[in-house]
Phi, psi and omega in degrees: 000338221254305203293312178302326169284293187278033157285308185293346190274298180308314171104348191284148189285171175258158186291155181231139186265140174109241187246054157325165213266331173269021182242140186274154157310137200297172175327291163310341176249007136306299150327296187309317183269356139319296229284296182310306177320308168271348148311321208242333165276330171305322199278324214274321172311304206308294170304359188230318208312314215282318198285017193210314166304328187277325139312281165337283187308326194269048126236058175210184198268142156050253190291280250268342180284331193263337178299308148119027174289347203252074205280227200277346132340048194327157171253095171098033176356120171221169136245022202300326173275354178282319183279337183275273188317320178264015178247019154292127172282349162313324187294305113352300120352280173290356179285315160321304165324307190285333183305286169001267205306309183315303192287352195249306179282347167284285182322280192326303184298299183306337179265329155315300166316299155320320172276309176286335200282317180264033188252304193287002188271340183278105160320297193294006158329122145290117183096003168295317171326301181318291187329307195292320167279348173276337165270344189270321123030273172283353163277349199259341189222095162251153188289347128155154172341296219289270193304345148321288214292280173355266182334308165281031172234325170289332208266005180080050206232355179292161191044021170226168189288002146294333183284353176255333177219021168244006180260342166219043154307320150255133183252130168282328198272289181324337175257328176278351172282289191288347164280308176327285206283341174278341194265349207249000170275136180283140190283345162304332201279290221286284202327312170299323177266020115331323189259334216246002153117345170296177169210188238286330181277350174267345172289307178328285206264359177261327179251307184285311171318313150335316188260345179253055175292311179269016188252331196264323166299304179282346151271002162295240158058283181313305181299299172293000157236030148288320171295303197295347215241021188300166109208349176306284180327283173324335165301313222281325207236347146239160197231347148311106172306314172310342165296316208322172158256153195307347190272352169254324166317293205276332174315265184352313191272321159307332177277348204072004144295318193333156158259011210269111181305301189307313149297324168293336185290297171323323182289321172280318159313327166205129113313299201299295206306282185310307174289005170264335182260347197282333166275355161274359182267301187275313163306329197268339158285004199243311176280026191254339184261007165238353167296314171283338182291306179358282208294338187284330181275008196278339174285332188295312182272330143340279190297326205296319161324292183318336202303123153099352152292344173223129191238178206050000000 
C-alpha cells in the first residue's frame, strides 16, 4: 500500500507484466509489420499514381502533354477545357440524368436485393433450393444482347428510367453476400419477436435491417457505383440525348461526336487542346462525385467486408 501511493503521488507508472510498453515485439511480428507496411504503401503508389497523373494532365497545357512533360506535376496550368465542358448545359443536363438514374436503380435494387437475400436465408423455405439455383443460374448464363434488348422494347421500357434499372436490379454475388449475413443472425432475436406479436415484415424492418447497417451500405455502395459509372445500357435503350447519362456525354466527346455547341467550338479552335486534354478532363469529371461519396461510406464498407469473419 505504502509503494502504490508513492507511485501515485510521483505520478511515475508501475512496471506491467505480458506486453508492456518496454517489451518489444516478438521478431517475427516485427517482420510481419515491415513487410505489411511496405505492401500496403506499394499498393496505395499503385493505386493513386495513375489517378493523379490524369489530374495533372487534364490541368495542364497542351504542349507540355504531347510533350510527354507531364507526371505528377500540372505543367502550363489551364482550365480552358473545364470551363468549356461545364458551361455546356447538356452536360449539365446529362449530369442530373446520372444522379437520377443512379438513386432510383440503387433504391431499387437494394430493395429487390434485400428481399430476395432475406427470403433464400429461412432455411425452412419451401422451393428454397430452386430459388437459390435459379439466381445462381444468371451469372453463368444469359439470354445473349439481342432478346434483352427485345424483351426491353416489347415491354415499353426504351427511353425510360426503367430500362437502366430494372433489367440489373439484382447482382447475384450481392445478393447471395447479403443471404450469407441474413444467415449469420441468431434465429432466437426473430422467434422472441414472434412471440411478442410481429410478423415477417415488422420482423425484417424492426429487427433484421437495424442490424445489417453495413452489409446494406456496402451493397449501396457496390450498386452506386455500378450504376454511375453504367453506360452500355443507356447506349443500348436510349435514343435522346436529353436521357442520355454523363457517361454517353462524355464517351462521345472522346469518340468526337458530341453536339454541345461549346465544345464543338473548342474543337475548332484548338484541336490539338481538346484532344490532348478532354480525356483527362472527363474521367476526373466523371470519377470525382464517388470520390467524395467514398469517405463518408468506407466505415460502413469496412465493417461490411468484414462480416463473418470473426465469430463468437
Amino acid at each position: 500500500m505504502t509503494i502504490d501511493a508513492a507511485e501515485a503521488t510521483s505520478g511515475s507508472p508501475r512496471p506491467v507484466s505480458g506486453r508492456g510498453r518496454g517489451v518489444r515485439p516478438p521478431r517475427g511480428y516485427r517482420v510481419f509489420q515491415a513487410v505489411n507496411a511496405v505492401v500496403l504503401t506499394a499498393v496505395v503508389v499503385v493505386t493513386l499514381y495513375p489517378f493523379v497523373n490524369v489530374v495533372a494532365r487534364s490541368l495542364s497545357d497542351e504542349g507540355y502533354i504531347i510533350a510527354g512533360q507531364v507526371n505528377l506535376v500540372p505543367r502550363g496550368f489551364n482550365l480552358d477545357t473545364y470551363r468549356l465542358v461545364l458551361a455546356d448545359s447538356m452536360f449539365w443536363t446529362n449530369y442530373r440524368n446520372t444522379v437520377v438514374y443512379t438513386v432510383v436503380a440503387t433504391v431499387i435494387s437494394i430493395v429487390l436485393t434485400t428481399c430476395y437475400a432475406y427470403v433464400l436465408s429461412k432455411k425452412h423455405l419451401r422451393g428454397r433450393t430452386a430459388l437459390v439455383g435459379i439466381a445462381v443460374f444468371t451469372m453463368f448464363f444469359s439470354g445473349g444482347l439481342i432478346p434483352n434488348y427485345v424483351l426491353v422494347t416489347s415491354l415499353g421500357m426504351k427511353n425510360t428510367i426503367w430500362a437502366i434499372a430494372v433489367p440489373n436490379a439484382i447482382n447475384v454475388f450481392n445478393l447471395l453476400v447479403m443471404k450469407a449475413f441474413f444467415e449469420s443472425l441468431p434465429d432466437e432475436l426473430e422467434e422472441a419477436a414472434a412471440v411478442d406479436g410481429l410478423n415477417t415484415y415488422g420482423i425484417l424492418l424492426r429487427i433484421v435491417l437495424p442490424l445489417s447497417k453495413a452489409i446494406v451500405a456496402t451493397m449501396v455502395l457496390f450498386y452506386a457505383v455500378a450504376f454511375w459509372n453504367s453506360w452500355f445500357a443507356a447506349f443500348l435503350y436510349l435514343d435522346r440525348q436529353d436521357l442520355w447519362p454523363v457517361t454517353i456525354y462524355l464517351r462521345n466527346l472522346i469518340a468526337g461526336a458530341t453536339g454541345a455547341e461549346n465544345v464543338g467550338a473548342i474543337a475548332e479552335a484548338d484541336e490539338v487542346q481538346a484532344e490532348a486534354t478532354l480525356k483527362s478532363v472527363t474521367i476526373v469529371l466523371t470519377t470525382l462525385p464517388i470520390l467524395l461519396v467514398y469517405p463518408f461510406v468506407q466505415r460502413y464498407f469496412v465493417r461490411g467486408v468484414m462480416l463473418g469473419a470473426v465469430k463468437g
